[in-house]
N, C-alpha and C positions, 0 to 999 in steps of 0.2 A: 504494500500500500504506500506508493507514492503521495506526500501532501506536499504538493507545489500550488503557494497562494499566490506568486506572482509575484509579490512584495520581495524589493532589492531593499540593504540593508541600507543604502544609498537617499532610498523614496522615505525609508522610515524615517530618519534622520531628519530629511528637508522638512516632513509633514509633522516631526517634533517640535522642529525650530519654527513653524509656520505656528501650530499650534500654541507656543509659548507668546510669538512675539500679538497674538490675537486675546491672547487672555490676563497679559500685560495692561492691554489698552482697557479693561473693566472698571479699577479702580480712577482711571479718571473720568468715565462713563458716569460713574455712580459719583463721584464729586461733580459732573456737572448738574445732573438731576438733583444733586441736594441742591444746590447754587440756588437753579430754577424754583424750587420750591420755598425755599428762605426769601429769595426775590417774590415772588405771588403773597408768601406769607406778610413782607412787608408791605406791601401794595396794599393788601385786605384790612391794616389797621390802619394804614394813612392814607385813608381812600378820601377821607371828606364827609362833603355831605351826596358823593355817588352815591344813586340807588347801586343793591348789590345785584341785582340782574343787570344793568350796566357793567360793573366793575367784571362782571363775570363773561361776558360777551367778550369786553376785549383780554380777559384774560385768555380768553378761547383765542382769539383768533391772533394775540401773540404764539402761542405752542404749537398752533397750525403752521406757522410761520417758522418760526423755531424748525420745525420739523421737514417744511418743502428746504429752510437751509439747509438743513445737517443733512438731509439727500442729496441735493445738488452738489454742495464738497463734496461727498463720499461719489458721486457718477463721474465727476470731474477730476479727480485723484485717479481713480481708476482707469480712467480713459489716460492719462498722461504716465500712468506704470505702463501699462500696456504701453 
């Protein structure tokens, strides 16, 4: 019984160091999502006299925003590795 998975010790290495250098990038992941939160947090106590359905609209559609950003870097990064 031959077990040939194909895997060169070569492919396993790259896919380690690929692996590491991707789960590296988490913990500033998770410091920006606190940022973003601590940011909304302080918006919600010095908001004024905003109604909170207002304050909350545009908190919406900053994240939405937030979020077409951090795509477009990440599409645009990607396109220029390649």
């Amino acid at each position: 019984m031959s077990s040939n998975t194909g895997i060169s010790l070569s492919s396993y290495d790259e896919a380690g160091i690929q692996t590491h250098q991707k789960s590296s990038r988490v913990p500033i992941r998770i410091a920006g999502c606190a940022a973003v939160v601590a940011f909304g947090l302080y918006k919600l106590k010095s908001r004024g006299d905003t109604k909170m359905s207002v304050h909350l609209v545009h908190m919406r559609v900053a994240a939405r925003g937030f979020v077409v950003g951090a795509m477009t870097v990440g599409m645009v990064y990607s396109m220029f590795r390649e």
